[in-house]
N, CA, C and O atoms as CSV, one atom per row, in Angstrom:
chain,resi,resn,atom,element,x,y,z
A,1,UNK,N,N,155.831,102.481,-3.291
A,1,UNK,CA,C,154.748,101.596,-2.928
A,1,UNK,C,C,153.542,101.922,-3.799
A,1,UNK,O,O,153.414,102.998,-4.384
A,2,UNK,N,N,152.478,100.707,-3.857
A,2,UNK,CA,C,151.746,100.962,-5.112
A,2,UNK,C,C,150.431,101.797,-3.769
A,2,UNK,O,O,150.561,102.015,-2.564
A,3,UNK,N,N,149.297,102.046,-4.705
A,3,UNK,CA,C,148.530,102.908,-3.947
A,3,UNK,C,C,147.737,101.692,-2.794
A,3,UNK,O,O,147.758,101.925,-1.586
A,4,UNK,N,N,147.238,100.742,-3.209
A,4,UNK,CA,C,146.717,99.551,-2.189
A,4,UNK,C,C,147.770,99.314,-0.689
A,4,UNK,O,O,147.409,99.086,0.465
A,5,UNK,N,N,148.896,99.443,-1.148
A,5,UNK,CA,C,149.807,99.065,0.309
A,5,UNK,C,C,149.539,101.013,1.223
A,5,UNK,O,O,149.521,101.233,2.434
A,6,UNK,N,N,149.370,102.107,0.013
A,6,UNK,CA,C,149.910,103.112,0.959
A,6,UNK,C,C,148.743,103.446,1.754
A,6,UNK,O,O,148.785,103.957,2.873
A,7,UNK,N,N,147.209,102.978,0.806
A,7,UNK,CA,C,145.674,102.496,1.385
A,7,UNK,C,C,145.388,101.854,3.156
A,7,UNK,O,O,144.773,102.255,4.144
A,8,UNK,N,N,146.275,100.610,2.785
A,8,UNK,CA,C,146.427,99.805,4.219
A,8,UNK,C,C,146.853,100.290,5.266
A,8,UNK,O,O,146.324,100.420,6.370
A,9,UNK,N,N,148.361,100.697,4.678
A,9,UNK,CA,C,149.593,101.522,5.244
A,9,UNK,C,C,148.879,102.585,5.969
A,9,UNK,O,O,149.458,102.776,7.038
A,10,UNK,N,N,147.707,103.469,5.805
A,10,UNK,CA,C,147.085,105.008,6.358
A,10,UNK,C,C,145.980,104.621,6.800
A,10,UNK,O,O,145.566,105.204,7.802
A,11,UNK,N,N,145.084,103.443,6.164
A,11,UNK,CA,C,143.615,103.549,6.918
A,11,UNK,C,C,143.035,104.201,5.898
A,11,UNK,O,O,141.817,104.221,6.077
A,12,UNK,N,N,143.316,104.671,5.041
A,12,UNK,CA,C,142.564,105.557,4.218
A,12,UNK,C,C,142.267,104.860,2.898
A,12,UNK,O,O,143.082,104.162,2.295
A,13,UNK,N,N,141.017,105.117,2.506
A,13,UNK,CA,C,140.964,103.882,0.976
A,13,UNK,C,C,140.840,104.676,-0.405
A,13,UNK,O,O,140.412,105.775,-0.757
A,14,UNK,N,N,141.472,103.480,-1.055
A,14,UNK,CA,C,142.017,103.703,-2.648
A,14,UNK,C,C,141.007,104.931,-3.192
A,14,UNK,O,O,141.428,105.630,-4.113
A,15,UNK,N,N,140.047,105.123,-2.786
A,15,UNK,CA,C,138.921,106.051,-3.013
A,15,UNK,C,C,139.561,107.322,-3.115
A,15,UNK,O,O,140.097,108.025,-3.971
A,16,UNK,N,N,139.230,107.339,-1.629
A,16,UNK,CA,C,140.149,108.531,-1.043
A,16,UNK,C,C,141.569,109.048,-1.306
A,16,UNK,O,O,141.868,110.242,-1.275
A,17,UNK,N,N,142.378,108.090,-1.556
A,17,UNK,CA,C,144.091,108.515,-2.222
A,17,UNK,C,C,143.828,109.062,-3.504
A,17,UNK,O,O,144.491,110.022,-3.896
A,18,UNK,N,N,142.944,108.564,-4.194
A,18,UNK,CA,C,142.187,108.963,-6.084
A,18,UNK,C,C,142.324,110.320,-5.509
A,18,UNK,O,O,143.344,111.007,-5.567
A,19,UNK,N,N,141.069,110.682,-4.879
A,19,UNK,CA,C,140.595,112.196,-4.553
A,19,UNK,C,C,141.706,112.700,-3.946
A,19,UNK,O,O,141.826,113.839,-4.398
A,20,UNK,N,N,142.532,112.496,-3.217
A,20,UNK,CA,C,143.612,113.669,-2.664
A,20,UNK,C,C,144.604,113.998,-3.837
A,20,UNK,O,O,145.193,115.075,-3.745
A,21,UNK,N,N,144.812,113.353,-4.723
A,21,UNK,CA,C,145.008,113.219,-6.182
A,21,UNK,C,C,144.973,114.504,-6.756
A,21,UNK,O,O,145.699,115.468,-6.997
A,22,UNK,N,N,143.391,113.954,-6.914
A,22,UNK,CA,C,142.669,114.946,-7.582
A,22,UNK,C,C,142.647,116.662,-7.496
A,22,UNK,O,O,142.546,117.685,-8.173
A,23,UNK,N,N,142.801,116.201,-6.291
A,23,UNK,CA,C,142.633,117.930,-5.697
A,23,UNK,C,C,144.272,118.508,-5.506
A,23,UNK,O,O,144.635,119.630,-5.153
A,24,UNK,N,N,145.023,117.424,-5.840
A,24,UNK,CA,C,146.170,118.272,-5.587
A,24,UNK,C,C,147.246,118.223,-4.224
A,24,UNK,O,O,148.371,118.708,-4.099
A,25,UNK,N,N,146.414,117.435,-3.283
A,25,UNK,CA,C,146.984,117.010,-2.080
A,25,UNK,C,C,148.338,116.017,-1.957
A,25,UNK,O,O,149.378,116.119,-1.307
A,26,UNK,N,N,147.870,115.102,-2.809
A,26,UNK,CA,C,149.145,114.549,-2.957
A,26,UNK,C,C,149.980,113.934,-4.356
A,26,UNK,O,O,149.280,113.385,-5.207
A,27,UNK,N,N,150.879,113.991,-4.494
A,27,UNK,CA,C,151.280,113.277,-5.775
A,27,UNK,C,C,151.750,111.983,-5.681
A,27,UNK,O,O,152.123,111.465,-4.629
A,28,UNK,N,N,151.739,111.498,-6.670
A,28,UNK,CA,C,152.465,110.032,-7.657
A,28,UNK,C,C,152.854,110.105,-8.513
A,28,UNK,O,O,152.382,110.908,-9.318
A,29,UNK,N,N,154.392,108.975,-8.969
A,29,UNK,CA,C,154.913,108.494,-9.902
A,29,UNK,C,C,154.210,107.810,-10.637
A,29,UNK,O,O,153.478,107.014,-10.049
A,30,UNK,N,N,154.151,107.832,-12.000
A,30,UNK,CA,C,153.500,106.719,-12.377
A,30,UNK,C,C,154.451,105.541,-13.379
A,30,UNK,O,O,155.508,105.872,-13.915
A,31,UNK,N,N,153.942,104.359,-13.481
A,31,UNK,CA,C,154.612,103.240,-13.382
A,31,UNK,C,C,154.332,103.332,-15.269
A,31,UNK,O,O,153.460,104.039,-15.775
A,32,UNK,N,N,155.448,102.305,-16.177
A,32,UNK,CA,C,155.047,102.351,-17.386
A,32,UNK,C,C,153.891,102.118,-17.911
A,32,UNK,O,O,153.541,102.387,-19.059
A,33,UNK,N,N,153.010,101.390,-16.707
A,33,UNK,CA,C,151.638,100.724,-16.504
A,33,UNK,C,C,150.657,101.673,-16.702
A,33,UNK,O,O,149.640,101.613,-17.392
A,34,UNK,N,N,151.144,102.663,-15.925
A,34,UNK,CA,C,150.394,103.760,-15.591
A,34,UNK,C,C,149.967,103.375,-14.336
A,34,UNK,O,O,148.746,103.530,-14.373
A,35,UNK,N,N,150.388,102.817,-12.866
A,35,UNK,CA,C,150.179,102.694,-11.848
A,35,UNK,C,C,150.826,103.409,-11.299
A,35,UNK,O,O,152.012,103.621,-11.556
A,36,UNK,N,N,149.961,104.098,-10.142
A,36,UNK,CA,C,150.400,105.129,-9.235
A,36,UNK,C,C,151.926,104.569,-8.277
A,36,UNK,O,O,152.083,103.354,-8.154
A,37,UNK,N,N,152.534,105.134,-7.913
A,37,UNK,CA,C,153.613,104.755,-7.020
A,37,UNK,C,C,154.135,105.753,-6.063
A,37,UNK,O,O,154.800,106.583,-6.682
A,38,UNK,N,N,154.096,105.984,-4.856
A,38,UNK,CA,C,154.376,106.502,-3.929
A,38,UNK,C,C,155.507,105.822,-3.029
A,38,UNK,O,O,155.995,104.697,-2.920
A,39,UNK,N,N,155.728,107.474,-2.253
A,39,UNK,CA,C,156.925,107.534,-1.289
A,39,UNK,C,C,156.684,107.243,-0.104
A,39,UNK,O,O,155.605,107.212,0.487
A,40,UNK,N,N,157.945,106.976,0.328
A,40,UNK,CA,C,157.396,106.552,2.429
A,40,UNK,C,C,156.775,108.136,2.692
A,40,UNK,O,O,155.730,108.212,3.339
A,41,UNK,N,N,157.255,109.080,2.317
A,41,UNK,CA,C,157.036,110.616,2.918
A,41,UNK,C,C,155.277,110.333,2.629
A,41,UNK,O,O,154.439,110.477,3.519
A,42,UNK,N,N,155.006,109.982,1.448
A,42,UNK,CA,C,153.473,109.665,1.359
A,42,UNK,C,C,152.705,109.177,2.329
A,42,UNK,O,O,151.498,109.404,2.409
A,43,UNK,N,N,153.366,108.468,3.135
A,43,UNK,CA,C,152.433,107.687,4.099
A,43,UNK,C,C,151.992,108.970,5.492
A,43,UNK,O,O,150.864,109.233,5.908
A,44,UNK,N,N,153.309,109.556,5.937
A,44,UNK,CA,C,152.843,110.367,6.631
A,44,UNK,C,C,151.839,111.944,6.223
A,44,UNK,O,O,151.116,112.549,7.015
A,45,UNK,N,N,152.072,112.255,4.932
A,45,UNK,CA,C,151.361,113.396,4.457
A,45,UNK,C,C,150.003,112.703,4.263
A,45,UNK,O,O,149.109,113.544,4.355
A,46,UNK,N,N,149.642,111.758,4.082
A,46,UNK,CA,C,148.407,111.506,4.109
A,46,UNK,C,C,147.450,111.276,5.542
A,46,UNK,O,O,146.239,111.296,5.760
A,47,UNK,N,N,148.717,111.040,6.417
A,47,UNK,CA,C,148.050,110.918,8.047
A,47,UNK,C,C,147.876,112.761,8.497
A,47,UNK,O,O,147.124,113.382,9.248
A,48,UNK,N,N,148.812,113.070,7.737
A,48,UNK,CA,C,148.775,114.666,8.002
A,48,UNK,C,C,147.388,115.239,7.519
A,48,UNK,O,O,146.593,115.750,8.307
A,49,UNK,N,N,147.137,115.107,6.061
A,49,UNK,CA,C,145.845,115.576,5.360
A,49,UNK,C,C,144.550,114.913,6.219
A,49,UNK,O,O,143.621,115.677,6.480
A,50,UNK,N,N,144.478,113.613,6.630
A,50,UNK,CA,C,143.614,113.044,7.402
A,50,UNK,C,C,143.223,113.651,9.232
A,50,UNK,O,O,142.171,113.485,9.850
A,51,UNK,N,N,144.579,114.404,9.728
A,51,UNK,CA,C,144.037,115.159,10.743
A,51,UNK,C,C,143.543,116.596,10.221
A,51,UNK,O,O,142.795,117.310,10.889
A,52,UNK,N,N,144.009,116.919,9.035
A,52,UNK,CA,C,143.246,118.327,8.669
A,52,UNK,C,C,141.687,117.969,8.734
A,52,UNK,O,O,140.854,118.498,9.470
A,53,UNK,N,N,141.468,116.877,7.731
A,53,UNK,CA,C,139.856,116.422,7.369
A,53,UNK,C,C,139.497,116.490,8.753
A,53,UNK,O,O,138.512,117.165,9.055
A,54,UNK,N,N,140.350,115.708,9.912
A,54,UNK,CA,C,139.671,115.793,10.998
A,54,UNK,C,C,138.833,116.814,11.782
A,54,UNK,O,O,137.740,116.760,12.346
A,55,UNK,N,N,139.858,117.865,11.583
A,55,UNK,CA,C,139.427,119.062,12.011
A,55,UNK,C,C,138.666,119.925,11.791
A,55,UNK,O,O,138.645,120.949,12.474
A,56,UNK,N,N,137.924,119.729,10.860
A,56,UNK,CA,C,136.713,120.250,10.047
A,56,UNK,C,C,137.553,121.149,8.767
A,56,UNK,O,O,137.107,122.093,8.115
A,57,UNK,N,N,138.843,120.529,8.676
A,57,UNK,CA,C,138.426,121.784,7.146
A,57,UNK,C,C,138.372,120.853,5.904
A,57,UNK,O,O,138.597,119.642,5.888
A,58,UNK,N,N,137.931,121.885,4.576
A,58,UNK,CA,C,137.983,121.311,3.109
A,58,UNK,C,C,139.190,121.092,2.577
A,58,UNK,O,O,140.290,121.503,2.948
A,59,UNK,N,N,138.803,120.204,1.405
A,59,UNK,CA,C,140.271,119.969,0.708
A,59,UNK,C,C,140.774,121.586,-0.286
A,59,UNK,O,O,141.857,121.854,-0.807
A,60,UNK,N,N,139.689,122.270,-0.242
A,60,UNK,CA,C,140.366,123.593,-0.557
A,60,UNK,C,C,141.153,124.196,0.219
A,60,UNK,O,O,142.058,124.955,-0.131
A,61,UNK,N,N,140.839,123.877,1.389
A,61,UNK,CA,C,141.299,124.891,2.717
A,61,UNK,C,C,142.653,124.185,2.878
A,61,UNK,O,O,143.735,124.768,2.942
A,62,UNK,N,N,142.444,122.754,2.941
A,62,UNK,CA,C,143.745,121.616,2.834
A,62,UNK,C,C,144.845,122.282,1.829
A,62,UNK,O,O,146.065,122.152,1.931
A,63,UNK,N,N,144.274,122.883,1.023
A,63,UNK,CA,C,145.164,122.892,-0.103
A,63,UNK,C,C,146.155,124.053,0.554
A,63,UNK,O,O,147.353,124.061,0.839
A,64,UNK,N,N,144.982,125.124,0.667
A,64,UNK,CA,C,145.917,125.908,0.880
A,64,UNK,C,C,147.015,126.181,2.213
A,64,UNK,O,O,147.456,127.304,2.459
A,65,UNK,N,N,147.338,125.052,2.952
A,65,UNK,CA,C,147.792,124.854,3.974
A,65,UNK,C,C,148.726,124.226,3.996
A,65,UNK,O,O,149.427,124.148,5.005
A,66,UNK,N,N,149.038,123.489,2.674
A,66,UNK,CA,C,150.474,122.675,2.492
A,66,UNK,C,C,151.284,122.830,2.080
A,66,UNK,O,O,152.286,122.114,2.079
A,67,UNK,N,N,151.007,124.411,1.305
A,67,UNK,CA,C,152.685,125.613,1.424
A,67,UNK,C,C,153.733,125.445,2.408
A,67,UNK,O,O,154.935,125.255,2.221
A,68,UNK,N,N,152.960,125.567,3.688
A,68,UNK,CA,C,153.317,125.344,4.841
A,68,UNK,C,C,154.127,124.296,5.258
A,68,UNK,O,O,155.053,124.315,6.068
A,69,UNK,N,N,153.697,123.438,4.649
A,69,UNK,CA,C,154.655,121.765,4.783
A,69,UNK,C,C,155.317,121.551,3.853
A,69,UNK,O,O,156.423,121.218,4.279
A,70,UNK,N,N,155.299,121.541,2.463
A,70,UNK,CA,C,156.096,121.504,1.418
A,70,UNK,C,C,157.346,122.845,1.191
A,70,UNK,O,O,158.553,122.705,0.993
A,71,UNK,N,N,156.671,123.925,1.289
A,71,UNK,CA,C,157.922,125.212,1.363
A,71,UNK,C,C,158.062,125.844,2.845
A,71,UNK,O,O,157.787,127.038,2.962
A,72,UNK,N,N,158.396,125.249,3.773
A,72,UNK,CA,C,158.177,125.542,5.078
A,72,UNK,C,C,159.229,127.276,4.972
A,72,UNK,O,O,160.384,127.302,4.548
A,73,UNK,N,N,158.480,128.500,5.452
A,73,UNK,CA,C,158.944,129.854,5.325
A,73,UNK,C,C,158.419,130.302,6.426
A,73,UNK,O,O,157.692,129.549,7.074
A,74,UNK,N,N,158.635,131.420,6.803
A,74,UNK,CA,C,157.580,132.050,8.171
A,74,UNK,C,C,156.711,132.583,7.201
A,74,UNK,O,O,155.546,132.278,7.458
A,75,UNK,N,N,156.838,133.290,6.142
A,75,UNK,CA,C,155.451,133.703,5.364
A,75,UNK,C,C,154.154,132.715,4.830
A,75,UNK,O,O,152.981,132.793,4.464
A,76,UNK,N,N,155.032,131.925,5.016
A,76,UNK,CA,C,154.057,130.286,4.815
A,76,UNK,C,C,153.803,129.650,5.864
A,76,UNK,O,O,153.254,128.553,5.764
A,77,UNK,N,N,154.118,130.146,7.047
A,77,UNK,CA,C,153.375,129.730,8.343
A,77,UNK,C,C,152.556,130.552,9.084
A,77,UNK,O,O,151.657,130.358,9.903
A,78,UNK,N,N,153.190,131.710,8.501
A,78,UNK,CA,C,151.912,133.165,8.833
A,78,UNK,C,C,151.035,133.062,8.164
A,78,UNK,O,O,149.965,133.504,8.582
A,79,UNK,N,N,151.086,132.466,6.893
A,79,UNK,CA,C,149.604,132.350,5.980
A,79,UNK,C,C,148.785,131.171,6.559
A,79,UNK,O,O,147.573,131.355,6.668
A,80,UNK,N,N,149.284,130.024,6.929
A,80,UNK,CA,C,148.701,129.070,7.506
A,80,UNK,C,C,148.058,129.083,8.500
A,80,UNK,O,O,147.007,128.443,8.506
A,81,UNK,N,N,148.479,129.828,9.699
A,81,UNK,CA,C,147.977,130.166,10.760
A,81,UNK,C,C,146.869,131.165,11.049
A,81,UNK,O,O,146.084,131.173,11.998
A,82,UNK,N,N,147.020,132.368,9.586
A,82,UNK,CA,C,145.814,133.022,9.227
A,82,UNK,C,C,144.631,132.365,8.982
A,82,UNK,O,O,143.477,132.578,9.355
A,83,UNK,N,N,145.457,130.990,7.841
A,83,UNK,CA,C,144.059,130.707,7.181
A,83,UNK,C,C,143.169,129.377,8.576
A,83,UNK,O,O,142.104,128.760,8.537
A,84,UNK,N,N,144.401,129.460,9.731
A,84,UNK,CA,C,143.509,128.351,10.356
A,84,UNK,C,C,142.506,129.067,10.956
A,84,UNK,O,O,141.321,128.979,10.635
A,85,UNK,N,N,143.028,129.903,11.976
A,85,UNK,CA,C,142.320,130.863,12.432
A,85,UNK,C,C,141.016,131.510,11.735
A,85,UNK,O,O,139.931,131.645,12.300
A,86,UNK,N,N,141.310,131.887,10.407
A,86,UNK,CA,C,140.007,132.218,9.846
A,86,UNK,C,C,138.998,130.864,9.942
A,86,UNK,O,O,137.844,131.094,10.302
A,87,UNK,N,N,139.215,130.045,9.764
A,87,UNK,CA,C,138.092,128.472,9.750
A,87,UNK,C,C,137.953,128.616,11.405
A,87,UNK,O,O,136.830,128.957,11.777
A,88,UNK,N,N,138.736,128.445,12.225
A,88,UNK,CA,C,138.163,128.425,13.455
A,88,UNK,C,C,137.193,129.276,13.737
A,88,UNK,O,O,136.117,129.004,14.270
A,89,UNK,N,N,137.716,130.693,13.246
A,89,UNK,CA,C,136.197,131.511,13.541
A,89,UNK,C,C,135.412,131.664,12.818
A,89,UNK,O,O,134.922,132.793,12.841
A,90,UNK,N,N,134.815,130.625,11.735
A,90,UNK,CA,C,134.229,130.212,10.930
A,90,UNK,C,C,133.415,129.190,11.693
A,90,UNK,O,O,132.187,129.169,11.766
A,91,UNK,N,N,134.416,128.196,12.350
A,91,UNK,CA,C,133.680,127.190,13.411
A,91,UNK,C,C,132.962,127.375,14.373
A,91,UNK,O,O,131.932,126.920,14.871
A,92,UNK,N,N,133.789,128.226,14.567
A,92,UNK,CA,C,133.225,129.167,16.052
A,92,UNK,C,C,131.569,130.001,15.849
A,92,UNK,O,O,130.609,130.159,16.602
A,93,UNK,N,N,131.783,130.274,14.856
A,93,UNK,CA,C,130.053,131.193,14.222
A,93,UNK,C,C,129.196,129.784,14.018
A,93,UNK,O,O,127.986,129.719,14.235
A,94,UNK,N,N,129.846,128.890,13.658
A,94,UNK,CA,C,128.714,127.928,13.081
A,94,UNK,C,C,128.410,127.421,14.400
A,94,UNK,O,O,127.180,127.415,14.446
A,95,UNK,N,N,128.918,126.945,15.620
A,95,UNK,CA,C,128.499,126.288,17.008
A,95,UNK,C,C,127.446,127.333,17.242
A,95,UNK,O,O,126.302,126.985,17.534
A,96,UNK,N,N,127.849,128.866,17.102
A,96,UNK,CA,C,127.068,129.431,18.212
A,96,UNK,C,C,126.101,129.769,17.547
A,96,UNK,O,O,125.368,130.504,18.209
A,97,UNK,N,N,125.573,129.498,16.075
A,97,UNK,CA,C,124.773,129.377,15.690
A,97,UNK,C,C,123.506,128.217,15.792
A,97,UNK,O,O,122.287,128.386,15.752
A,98,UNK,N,N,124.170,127.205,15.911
A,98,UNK,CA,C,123.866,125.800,16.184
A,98,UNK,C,C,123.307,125.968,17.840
A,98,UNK,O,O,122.141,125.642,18.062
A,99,UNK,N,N,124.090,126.437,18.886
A,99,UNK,CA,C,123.435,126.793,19.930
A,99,UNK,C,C,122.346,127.679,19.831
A,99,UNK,O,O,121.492,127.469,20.692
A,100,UNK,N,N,122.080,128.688,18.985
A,100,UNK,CA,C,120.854,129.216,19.008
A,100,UNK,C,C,119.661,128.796,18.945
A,100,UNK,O,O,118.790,129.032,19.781
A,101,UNK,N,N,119.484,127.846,17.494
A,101,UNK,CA,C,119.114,126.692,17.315
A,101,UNK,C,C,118.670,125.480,18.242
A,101,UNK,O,O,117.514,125.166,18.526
A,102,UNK,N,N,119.865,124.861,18.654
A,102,UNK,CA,C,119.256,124.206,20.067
A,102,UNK,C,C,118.209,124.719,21.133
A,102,UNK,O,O,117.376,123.980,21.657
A,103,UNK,N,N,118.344,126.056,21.394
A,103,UNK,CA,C,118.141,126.989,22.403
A,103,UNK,C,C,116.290,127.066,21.802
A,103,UNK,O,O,115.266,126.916,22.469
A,104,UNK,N,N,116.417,127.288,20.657
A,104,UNK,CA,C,114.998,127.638,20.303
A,104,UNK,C,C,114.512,126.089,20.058
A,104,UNK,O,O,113.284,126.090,20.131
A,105,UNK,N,N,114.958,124.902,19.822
A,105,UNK,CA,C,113.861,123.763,19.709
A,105,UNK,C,C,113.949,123.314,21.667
A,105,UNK,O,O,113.250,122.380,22.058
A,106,UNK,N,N,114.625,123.893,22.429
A,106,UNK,CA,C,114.603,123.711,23.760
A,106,UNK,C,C,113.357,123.850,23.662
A,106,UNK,O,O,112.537,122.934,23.717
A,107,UNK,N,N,112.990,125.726,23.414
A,107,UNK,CA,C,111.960,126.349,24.119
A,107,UNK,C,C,110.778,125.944,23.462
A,107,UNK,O,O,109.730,126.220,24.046
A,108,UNK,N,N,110.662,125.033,21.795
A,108,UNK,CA,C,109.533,124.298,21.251
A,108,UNK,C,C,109.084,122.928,22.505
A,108,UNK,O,O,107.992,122.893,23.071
A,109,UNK,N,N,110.135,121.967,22.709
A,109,UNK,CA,C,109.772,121.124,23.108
A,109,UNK,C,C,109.116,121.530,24.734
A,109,UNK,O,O,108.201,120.857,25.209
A,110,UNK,N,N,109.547,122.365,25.261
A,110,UNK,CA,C,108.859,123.144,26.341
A,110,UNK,C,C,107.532,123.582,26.209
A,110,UNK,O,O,106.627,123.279,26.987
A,111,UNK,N,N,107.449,124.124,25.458
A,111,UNK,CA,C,106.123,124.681,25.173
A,111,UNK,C,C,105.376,123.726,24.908
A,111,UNK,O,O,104.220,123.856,25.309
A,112,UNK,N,N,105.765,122.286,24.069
A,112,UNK,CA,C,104.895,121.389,23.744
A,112,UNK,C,C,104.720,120.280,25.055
A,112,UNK,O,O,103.815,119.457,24.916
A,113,UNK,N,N,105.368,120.229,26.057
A,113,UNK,CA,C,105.354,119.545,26.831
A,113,UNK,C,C,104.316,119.910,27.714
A,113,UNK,O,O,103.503,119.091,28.141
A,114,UNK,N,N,104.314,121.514,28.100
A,114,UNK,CA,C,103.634,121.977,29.328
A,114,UNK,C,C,102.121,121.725,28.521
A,114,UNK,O,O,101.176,121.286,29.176
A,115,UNK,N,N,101.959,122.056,26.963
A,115,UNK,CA,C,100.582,122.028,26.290
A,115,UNK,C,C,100.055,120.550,26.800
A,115,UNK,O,O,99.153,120.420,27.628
A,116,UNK,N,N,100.829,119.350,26.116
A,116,UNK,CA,C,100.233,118.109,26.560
A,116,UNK,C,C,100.279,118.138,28.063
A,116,UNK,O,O,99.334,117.358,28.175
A,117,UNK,N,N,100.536,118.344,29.050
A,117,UNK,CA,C,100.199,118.356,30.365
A,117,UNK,C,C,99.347,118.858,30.477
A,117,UNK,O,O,98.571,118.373,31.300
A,118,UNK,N,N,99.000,119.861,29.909
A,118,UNK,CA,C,97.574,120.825,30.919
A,118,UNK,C,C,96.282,120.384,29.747
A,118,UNK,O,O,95.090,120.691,29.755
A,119,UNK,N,N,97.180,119.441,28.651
A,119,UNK,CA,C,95.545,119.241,28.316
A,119,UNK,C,C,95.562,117.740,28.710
A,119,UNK,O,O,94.657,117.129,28.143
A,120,UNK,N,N,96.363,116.938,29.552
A,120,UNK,CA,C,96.358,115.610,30.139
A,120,UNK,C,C,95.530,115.714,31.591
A,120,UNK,O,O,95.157,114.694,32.171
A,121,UNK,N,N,95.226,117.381,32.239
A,121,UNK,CA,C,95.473,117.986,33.320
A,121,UNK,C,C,93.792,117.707,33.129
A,121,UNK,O,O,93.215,116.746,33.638
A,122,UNK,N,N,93.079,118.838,32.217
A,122,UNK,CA,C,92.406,119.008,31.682
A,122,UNK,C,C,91.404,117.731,31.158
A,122,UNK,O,O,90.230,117.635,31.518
A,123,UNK,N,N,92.082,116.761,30.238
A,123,UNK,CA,C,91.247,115.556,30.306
A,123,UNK,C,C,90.474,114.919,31.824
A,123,UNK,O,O,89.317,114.699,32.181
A,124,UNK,N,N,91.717,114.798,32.378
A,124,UNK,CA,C,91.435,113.957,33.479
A,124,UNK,C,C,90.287,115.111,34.885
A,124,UNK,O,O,89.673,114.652,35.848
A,125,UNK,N,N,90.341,115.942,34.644
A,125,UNK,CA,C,89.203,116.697,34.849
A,125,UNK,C,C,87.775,116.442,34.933
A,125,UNK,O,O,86.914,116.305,35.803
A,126,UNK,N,N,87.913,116.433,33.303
A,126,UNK,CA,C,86.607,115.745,32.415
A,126,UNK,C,C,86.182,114.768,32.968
A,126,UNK,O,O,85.054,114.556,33.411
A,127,UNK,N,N,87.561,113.801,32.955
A,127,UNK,CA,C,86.533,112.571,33.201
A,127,UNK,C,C,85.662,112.528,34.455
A,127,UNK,O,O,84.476,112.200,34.503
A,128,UNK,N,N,86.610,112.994,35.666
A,128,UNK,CA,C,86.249,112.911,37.236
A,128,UNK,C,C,84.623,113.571,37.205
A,128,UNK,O,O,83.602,113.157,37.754
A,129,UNK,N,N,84.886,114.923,36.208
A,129,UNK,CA,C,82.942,115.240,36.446
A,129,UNK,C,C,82.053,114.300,36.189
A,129,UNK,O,O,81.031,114.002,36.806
A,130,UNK,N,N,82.659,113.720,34.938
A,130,UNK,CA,C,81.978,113.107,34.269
A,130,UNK,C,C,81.517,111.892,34.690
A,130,UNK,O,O,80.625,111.273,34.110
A,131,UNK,N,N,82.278,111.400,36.007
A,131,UNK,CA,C,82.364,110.317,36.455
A,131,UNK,C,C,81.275,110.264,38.153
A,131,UNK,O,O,80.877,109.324,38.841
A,132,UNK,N,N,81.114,111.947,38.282
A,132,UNK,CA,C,80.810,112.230,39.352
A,132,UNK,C,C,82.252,112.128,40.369
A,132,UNK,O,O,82.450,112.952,41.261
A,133,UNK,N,N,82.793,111.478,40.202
A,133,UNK,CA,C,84.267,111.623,41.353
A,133,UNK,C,C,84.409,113.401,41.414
A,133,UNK,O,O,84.381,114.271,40.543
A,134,UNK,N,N,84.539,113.413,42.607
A,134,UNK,CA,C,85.090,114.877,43.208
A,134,UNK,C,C,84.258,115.937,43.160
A,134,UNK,O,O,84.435,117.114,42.847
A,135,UNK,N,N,82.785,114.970,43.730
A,135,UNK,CA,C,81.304,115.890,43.819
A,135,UNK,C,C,80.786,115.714,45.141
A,135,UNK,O,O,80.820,114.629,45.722
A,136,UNK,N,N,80.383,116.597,45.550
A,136,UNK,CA,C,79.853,116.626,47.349
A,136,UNK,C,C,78.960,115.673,47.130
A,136,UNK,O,O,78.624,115.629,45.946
A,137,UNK,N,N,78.284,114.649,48.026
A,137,UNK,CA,C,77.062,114.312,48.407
A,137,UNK,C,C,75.723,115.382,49.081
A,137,UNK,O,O,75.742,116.083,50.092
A,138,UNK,N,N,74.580,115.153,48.030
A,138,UNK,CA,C,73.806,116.213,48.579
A,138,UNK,C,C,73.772,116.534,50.146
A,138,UNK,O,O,73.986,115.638,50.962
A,139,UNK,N,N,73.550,117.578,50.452
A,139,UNK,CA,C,73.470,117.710,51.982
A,139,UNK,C,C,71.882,117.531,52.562
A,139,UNK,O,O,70.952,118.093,51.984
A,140,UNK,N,N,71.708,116.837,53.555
A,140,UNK,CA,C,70.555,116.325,54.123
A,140,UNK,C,C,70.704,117.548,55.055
A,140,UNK,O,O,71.716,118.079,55.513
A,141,UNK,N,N,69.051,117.909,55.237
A,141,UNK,CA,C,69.126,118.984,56.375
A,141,UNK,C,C,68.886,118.594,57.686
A,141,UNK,O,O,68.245,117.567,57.912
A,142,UNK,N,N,69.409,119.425,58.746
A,142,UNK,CA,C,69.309,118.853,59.570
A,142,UNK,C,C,67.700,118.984,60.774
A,142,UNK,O,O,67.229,120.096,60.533
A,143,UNK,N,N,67.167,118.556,61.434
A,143,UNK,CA,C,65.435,118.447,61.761
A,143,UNK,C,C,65.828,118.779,62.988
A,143,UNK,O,O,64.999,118.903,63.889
């Protein structure tokens, strides 16, 4: 199949099949044309590479993960499972970093909230003196 049907065929565009190309992810025949031509097996290795992308890794990381599918070995599934694991706790540092983060613009928008209150607190203060509201009436003595 030419690369436009295997495009349709995955959801994934001619862009993107170039670049998995590129990097090594996937191969093609090429035509006397010099047009790419792919296998049915193509259609699913590219739904395969597309849940890797999903998962947060690179097409480096991709790369090195398709030992695993192309020379299927236990040493090539022990490496795979290393290298997932290493990105997960790669992922894992970057959330709880990201929660720190959250945690500290929490405690900004806190701080900026209670400020505009107590100087909304504070205005409206002003005005009431200013207005005389929330002033005794002199006291008349009594005869």
């Amino acid at each position: 199949m030419r690369i436009g049907e295997l495009a349709a065929r995955t959801g994934v565009s001619v862009r993107s099949l170039r670049y998995y190309e590129e990097q090594g992810l996937l191969t093609s025949s090429r035509s006397a044309s010099g047009q790419r031509h792919y296998t049915e097996a193509e259609v699913e290795r590219v739904r395969f590479i597309q849940r890797l992308y999903a998962a947060g890794l690179s097409s480096r990381t991709i790369s090195e993960l398709l030992p695993c599918v192309d020379t299927p070995s236990e040493g090539n599934s022990d490496a795979a499972l290393e290298r997932m694991a290493q990105e997960r706790n790669r992922l894992s540092e970057h959330i709880d970093e990201l929660l720190r983060t959250r945690a500290a613009l929490d405690g900004l928008m806190a701080t900026a909230r209670a400020h505009r209150e107590s100087e909304a607190l504070a205005q409206s203060a002003r005005a009431r003196r200013g207005s005389g509201e929330g002033t005794s009436a002199p006291r008349v003595p009594e005869s």
